[in-house]
N, CA, C and O atoms as a CHARMM CRD file, in Angstrom:
* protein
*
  312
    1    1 UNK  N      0.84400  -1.17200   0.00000 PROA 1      0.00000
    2    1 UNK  CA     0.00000   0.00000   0.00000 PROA 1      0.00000
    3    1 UNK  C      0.89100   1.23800   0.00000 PROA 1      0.00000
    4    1 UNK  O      1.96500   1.28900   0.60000 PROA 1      0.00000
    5    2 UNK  N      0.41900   2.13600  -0.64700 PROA 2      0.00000
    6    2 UNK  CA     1.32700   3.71200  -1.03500 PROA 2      0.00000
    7    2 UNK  C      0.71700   4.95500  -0.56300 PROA 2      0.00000
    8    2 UNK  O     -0.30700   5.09200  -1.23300 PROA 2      0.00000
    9    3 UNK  N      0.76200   5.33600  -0.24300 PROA 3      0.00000
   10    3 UNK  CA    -0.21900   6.76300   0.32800 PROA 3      0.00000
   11    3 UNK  C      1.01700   7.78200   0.15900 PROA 3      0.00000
   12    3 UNK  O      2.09000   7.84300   0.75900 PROA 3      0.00000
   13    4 UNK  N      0.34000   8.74800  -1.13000 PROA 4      0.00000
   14    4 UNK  CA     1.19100   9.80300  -1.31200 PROA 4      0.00000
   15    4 UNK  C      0.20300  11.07200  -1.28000 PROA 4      0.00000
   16    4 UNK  O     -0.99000  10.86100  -1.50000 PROA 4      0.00000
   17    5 UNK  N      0.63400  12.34700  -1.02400 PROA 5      0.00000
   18    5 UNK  CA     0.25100  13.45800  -1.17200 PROA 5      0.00000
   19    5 UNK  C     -0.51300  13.44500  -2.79800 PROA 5      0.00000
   20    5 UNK  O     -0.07200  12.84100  -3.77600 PROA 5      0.00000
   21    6 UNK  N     -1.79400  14.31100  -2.74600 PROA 6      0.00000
   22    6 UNK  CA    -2.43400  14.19900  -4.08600 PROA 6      0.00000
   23    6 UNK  C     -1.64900  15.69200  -4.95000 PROA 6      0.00000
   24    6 UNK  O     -2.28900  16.03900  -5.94300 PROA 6      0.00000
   25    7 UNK  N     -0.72300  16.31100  -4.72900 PROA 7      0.00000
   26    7 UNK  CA     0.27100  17.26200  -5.48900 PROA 7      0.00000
   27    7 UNK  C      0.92100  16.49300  -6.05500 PROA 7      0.00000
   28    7 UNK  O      1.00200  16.56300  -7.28100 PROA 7      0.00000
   29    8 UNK  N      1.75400  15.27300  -5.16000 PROA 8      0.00000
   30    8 UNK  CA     2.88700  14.39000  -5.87500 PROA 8      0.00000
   31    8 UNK  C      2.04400  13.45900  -6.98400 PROA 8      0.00000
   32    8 UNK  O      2.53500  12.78300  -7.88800 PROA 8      0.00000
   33    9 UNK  N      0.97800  13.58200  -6.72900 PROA 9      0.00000
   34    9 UNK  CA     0.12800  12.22200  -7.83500 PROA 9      0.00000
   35    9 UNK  C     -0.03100  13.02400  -8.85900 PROA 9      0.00000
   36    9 UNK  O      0.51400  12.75800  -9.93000 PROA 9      0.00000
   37   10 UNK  N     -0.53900  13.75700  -8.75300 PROA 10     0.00000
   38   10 UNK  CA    -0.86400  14.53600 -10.20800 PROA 10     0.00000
   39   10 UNK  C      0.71800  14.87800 -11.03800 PROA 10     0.00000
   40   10 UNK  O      1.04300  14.84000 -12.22400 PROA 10     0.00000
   41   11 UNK  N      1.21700  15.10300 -10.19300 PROA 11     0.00000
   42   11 UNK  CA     2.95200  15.10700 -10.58900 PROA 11     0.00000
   43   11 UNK  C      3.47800  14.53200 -11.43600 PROA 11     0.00000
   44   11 UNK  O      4.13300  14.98200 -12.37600 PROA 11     0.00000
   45   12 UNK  N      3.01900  12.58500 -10.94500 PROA 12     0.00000
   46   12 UNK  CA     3.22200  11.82900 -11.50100 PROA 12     0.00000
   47   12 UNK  C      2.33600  11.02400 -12.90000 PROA 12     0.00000
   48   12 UNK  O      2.74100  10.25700 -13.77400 PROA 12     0.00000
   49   13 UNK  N      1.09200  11.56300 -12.63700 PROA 13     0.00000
   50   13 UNK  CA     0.20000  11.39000 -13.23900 PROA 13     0.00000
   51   13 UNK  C     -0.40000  12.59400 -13.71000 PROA 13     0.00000
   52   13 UNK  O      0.01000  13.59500 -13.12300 PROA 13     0.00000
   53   14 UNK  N     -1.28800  12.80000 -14.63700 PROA 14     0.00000
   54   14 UNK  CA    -2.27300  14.18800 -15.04400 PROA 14     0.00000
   55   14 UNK  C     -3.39300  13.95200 -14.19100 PROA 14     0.00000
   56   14 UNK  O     -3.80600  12.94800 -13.61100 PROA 14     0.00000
   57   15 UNK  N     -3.97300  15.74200 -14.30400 PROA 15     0.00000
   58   15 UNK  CA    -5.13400  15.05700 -13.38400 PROA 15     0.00000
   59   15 UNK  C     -6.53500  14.53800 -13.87300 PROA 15     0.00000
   60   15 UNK  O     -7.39200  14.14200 -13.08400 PROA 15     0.00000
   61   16 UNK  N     -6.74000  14.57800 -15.57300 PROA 16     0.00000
   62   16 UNK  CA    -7.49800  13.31800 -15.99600 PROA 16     0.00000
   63   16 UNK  C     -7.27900  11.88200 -15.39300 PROA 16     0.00000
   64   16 UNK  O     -8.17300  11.16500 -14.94400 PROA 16     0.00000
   65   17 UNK  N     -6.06100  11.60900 -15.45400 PROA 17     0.00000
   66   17 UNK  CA    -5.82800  10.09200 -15.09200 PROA 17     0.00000
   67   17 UNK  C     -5.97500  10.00100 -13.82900 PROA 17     0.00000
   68   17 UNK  O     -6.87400   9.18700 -13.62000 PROA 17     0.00000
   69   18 UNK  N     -5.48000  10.49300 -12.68600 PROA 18     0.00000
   70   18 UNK  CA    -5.93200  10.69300 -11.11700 PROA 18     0.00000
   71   18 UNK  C     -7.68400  10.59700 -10.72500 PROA 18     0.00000
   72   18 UNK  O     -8.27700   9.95700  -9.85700 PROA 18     0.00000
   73   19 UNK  N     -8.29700  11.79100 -12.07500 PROA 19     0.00000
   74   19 UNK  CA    -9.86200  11.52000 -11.79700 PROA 19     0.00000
   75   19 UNK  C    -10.17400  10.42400 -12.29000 PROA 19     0.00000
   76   19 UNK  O    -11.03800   9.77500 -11.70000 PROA 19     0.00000
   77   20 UNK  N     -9.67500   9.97500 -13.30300 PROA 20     0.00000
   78   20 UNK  CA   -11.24500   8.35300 -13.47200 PROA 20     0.00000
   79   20 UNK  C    -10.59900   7.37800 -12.37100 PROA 20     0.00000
   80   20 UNK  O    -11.32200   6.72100 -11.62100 PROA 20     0.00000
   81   21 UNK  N     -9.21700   7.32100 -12.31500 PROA 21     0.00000
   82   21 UNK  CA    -8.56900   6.27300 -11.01300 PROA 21     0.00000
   83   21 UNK  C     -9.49200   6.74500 -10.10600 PROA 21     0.00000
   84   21 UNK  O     -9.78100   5.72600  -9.47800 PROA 21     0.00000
   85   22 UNK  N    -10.28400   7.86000  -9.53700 PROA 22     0.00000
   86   22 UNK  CA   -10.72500   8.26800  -8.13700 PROA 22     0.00000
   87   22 UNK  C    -12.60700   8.20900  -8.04700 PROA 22     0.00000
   88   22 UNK  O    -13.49700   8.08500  -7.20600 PROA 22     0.00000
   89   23 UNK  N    -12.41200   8.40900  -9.66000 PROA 23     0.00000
   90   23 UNK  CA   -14.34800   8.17700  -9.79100 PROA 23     0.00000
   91   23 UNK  C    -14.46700   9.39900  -9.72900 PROA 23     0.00000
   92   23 UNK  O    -15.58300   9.60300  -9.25200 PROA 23     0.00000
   93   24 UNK  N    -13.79500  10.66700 -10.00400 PROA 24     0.00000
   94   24 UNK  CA   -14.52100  12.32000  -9.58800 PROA 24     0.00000
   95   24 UNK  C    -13.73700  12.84500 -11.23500 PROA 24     0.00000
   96   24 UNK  O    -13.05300  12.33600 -12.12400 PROA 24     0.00000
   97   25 UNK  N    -14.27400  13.97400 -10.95200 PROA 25     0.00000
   98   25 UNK  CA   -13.93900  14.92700 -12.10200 PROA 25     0.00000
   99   25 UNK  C    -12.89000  15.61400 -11.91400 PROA 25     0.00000
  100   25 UNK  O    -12.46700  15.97300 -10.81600 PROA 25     0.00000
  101   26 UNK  N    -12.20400  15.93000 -13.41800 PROA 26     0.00000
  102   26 UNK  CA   -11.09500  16.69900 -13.82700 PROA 26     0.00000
  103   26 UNK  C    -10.55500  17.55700 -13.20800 PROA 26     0.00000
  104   26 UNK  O     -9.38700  17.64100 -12.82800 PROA 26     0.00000
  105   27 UNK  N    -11.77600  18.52300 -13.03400 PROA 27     0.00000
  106   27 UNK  CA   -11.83600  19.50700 -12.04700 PROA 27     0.00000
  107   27 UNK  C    -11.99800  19.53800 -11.08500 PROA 27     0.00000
  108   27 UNK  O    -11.61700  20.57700 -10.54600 PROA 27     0.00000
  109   28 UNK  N    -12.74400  18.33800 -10.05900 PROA 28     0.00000
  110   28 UNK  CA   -12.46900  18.66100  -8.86500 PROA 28     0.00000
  111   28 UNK  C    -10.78600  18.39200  -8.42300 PROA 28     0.00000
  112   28 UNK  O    -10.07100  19.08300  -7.69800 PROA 28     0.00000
  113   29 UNK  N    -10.52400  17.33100  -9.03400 PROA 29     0.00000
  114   29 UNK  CA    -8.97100  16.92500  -8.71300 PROA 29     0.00000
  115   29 UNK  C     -8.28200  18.48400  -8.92900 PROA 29     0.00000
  116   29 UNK  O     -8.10200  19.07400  -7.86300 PROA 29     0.00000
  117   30 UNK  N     -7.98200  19.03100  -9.83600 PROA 30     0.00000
  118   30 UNK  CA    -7.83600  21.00200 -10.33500 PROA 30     0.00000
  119   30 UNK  C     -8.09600  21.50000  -9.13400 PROA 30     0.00000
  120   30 UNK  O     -7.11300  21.65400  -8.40800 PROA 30     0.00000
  121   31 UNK  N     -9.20000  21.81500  -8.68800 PROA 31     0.00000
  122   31 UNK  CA    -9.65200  22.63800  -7.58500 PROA 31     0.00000
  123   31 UNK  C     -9.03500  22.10300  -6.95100 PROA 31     0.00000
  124   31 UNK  O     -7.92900  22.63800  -6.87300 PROA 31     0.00000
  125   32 UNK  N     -9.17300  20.82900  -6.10600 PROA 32     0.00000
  126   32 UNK  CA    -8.42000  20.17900  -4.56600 PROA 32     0.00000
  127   32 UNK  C     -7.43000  20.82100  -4.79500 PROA 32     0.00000
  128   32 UNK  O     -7.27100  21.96500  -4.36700 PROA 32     0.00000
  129   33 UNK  N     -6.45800  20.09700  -5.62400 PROA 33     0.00000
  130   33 UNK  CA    -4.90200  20.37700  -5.93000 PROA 33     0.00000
  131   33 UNK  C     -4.47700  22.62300  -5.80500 PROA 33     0.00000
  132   33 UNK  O     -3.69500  23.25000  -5.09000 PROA 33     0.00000
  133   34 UNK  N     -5.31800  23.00500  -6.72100 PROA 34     0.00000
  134   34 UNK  CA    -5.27200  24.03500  -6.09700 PROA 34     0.00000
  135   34 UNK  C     -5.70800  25.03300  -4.88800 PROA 34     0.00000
  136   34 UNK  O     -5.24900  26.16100  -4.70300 PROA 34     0.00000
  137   35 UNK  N     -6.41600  24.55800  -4.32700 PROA 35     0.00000
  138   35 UNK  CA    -6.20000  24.85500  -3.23000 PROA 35     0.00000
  139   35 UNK  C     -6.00700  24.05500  -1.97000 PROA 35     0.00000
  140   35 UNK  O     -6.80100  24.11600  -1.03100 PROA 35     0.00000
  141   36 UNK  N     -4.99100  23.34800  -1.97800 PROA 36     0.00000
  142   36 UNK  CA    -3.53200  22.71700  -1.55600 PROA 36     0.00000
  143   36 UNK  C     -4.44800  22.44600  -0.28900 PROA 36     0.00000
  144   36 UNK  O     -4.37300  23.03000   0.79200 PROA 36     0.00000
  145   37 UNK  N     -5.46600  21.28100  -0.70600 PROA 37     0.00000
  146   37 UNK  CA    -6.45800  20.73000   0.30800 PROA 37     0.00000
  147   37 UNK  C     -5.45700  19.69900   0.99400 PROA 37     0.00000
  148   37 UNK  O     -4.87100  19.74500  -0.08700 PROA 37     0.00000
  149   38 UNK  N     -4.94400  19.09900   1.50900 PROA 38     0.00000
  150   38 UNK  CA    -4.14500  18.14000   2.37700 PROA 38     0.00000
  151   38 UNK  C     -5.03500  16.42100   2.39000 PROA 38     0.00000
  152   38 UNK  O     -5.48900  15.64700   3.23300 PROA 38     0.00000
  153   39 UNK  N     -4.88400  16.51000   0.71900 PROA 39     0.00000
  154   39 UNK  CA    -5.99600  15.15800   0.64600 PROA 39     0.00000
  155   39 UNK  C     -4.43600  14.10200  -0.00100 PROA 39     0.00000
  156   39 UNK  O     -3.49000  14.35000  -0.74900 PROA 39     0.00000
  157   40 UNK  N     -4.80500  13.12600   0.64300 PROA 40     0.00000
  158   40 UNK  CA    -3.66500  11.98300  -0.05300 PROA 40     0.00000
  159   40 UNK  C     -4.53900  10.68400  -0.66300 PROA 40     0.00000
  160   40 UNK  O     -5.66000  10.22000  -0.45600 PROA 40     0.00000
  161   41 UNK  N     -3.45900  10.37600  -1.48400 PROA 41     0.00000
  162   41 UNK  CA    -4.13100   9.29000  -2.39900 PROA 41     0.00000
  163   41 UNK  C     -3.15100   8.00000  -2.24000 PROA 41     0.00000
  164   41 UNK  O     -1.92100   7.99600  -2.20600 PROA 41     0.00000
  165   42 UNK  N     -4.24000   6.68700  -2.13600 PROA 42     0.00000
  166   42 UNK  CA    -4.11500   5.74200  -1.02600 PROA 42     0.00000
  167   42 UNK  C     -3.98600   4.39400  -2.43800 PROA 42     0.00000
  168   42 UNK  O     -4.95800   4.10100  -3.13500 PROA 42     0.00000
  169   43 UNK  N     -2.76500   3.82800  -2.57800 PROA 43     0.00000
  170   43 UNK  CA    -2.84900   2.93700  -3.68500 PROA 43     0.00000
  171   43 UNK  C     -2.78600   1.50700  -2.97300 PROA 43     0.00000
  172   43 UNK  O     -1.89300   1.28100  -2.15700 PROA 43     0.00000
  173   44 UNK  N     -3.69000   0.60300  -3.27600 PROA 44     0.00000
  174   44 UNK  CA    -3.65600  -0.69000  -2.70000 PROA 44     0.00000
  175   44 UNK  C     -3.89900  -1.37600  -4.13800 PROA 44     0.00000
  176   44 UNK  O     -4.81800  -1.15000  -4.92600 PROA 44     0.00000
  177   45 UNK  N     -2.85200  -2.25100  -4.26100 PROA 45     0.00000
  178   45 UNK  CA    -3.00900  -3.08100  -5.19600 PROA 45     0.00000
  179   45 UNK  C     -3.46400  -2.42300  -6.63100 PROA 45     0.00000
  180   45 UNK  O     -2.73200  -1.54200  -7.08200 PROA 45     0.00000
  181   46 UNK  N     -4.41900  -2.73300  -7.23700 PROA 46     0.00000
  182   46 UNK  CA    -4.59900  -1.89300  -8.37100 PROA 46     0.00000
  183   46 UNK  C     -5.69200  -0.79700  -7.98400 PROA 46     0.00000
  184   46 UNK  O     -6.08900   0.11400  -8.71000 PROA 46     0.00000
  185   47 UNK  N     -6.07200  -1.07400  -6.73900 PROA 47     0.00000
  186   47 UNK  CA    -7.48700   0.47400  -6.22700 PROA 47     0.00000
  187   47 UNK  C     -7.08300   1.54200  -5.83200 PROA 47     0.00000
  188   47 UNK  O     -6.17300   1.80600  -5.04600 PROA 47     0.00000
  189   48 UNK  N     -7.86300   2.26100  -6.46300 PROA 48     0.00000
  190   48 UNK  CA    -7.17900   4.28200  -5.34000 PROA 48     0.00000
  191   48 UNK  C     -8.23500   4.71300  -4.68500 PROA 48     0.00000
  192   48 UNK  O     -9.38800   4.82100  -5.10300 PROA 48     0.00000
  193   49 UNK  N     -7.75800   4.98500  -3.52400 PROA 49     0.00000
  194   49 UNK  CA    -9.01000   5.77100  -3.22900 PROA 49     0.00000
  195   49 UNK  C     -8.42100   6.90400  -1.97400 PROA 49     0.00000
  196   49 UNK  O     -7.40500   6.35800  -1.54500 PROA 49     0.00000
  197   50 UNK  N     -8.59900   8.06100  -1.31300 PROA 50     0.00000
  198   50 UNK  CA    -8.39200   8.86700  -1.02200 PROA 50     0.00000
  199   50 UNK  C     -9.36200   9.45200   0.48600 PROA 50     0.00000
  200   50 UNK  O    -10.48700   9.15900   0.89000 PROA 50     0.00000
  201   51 UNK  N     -7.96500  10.67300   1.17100 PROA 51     0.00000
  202   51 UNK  CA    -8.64700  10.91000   2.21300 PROA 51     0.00000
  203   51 UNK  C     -7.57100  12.42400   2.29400 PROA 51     0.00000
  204   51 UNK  O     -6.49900  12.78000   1.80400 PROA 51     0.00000
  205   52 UNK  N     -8.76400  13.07500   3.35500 PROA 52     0.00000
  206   52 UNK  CA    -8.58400  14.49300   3.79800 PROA 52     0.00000
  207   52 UNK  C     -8.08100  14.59700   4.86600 PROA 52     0.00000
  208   52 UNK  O     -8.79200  14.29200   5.82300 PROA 52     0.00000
  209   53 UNK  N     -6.62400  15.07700   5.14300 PROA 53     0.00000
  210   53 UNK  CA    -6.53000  15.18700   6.64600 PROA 53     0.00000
  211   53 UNK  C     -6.79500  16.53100   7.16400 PROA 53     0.00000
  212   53 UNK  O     -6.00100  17.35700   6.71300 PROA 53     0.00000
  213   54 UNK  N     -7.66500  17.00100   7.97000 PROA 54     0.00000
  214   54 UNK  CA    -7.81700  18.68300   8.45100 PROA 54     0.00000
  215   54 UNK  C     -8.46400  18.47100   9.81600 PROA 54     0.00000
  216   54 UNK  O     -8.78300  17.33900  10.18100 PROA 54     0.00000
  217   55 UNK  N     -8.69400  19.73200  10.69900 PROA 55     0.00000
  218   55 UNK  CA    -8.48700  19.77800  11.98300 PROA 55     0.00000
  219   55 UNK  C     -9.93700  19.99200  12.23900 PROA 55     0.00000
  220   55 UNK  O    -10.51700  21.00200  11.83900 PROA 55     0.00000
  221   56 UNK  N    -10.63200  18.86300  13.03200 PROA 56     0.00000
  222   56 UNK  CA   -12.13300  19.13600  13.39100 PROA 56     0.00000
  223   56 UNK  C    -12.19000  19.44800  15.34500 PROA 56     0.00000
  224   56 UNK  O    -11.44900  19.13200  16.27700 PROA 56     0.00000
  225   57 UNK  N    -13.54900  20.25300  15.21700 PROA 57     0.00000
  226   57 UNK  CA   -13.12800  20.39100  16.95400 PROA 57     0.00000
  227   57 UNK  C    -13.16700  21.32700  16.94800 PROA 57     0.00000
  228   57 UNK  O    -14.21900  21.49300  17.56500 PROA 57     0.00000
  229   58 UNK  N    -12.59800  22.88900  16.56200 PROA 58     0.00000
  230   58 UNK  CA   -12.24300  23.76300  16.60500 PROA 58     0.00000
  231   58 UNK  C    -10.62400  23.39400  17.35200 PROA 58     0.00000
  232   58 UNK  O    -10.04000  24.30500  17.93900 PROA 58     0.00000
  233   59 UNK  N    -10.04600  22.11200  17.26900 PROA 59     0.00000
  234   59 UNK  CA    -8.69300  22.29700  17.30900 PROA 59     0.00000
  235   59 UNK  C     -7.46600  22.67200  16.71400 PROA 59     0.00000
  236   59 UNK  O     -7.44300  23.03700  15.53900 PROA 59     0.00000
  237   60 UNK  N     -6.60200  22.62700  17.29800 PROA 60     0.00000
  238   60 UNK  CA    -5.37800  23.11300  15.92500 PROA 60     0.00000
  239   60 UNK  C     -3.92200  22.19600  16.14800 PROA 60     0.00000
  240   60 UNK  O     -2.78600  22.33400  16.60000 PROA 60     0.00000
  241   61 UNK  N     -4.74600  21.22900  15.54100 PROA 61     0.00000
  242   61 UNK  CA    -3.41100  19.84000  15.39800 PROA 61     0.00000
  243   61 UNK  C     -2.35300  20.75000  14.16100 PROA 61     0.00000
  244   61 UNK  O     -2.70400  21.67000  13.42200 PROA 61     0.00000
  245   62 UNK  N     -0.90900  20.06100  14.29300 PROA 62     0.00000
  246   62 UNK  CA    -0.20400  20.92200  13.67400 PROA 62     0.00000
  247   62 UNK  C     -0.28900  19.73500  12.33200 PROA 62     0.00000
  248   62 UNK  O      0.12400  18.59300  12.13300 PROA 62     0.00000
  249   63 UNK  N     -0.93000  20.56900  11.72900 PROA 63     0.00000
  250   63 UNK  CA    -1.54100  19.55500   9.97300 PROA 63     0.00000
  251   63 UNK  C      0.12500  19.02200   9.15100 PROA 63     0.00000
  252   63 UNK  O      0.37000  17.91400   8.67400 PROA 63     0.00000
  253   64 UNK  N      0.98600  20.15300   9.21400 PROA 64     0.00000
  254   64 UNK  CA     2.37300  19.75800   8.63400 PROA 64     0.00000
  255   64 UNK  C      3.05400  18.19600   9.16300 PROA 64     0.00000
  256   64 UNK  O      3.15900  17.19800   8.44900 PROA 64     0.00000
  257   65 UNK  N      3.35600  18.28800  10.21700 PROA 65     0.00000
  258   65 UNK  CA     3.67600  17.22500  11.43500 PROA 65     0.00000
  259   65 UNK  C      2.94500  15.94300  10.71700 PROA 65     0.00000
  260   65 UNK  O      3.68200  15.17700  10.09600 PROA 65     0.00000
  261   66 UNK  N      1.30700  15.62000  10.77400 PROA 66     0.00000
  262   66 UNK  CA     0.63700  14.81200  10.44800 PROA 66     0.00000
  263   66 UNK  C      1.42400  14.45600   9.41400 PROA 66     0.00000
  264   66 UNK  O      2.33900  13.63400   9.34900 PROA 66     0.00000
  265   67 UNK  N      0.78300  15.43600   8.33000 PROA 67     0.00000
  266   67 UNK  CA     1.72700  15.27100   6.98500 PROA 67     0.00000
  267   67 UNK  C      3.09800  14.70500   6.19200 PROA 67     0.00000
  268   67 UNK  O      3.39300  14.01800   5.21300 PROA 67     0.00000
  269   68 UNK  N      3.69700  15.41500   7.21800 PROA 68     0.00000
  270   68 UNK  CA     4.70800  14.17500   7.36700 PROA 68     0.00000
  271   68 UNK  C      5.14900  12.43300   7.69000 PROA 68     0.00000
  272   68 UNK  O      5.82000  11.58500   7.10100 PROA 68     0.00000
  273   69 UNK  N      4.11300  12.50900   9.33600 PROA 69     0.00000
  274   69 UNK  CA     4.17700  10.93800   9.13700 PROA 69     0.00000
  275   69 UNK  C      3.44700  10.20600   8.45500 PROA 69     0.00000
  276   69 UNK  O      3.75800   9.01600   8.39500 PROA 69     0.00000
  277   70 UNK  N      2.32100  10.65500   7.77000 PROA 70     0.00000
  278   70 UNK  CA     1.38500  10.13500   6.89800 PROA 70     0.00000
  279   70 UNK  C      2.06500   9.80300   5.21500 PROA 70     0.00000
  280   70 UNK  O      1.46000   9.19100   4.33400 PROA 70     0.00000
  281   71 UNK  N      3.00200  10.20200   5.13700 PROA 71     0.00000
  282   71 UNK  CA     3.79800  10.30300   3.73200 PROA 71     0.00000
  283   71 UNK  C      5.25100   9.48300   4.23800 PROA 71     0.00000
  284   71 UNK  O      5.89400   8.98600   3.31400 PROA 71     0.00000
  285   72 UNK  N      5.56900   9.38300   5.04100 PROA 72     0.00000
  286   72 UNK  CA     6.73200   8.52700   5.07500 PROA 72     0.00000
  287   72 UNK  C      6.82900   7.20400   4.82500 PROA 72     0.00000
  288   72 UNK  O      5.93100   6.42500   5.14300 PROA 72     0.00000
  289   73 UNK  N      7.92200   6.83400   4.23700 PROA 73     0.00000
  290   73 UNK  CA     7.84400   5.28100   3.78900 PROA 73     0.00000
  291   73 UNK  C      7.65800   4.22400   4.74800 PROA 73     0.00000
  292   73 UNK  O      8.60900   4.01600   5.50200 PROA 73     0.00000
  293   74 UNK  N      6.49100   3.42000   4.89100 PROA 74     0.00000
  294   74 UNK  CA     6.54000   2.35200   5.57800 PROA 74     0.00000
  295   74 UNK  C      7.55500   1.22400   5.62000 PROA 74     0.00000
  296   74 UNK  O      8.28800   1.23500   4.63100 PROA 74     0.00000
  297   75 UNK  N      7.78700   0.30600   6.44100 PROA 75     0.00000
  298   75 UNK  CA     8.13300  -0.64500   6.28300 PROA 75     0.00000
  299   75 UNK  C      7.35800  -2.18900   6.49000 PROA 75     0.00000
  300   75 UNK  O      7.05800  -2.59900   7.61100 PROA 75     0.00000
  301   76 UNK  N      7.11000  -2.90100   5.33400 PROA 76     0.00000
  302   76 UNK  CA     6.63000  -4.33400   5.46600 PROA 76     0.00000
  303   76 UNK  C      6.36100  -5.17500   6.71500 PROA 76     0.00000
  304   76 UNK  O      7.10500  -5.86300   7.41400 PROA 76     0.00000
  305   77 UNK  N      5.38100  -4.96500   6.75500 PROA 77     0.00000
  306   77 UNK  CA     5.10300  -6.43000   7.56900 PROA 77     0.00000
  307   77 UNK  C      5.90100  -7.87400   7.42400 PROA 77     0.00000
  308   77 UNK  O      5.64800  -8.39300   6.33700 PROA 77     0.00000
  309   78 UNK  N      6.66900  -8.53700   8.12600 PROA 78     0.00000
  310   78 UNK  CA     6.48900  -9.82100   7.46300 PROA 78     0.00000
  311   78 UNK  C      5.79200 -10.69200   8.56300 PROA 78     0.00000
  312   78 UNK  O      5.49200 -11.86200   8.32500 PROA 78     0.00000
């Protein structure tokens, strides 16, 4: 499983190809991406599917921090 930032996906990919992988439109992938929503895209096997990390509560988790360990390379189970 891969979970990368959805900036680095489109990076790697356009964001036609990111939207039909996700089931949404051209443009919403456009919009997210521009305004640098903190959504990552979650690759298991051949499925994608995606999530938002942001601060509910009226708290103020430090979103960068998250961000970071949420994007770092795992290591395997064995």
């Amino acid at each position: 499983m891969d979970i990368i930032p959805l900036h680095v996906a489109v990076k790697q990919r356009n964001q036609d190809e990111m939207a039909g992988l996700l089931g949404v439109t051209q443009g919403a992938v456009w919009q997210a991406n521009v305004n640098k929503r903190n959504i990552f895209i979650v690759k298991d096997g051949e499925d994608y599917t995606a999530f938002e990390v942001k601060a509910v509560f009226r708290t103020k988790p430090d979103l960068e921090a998250v961000t970071r360990l949420i994007s770092q390379p795992r290591l395997e189970e064995t």
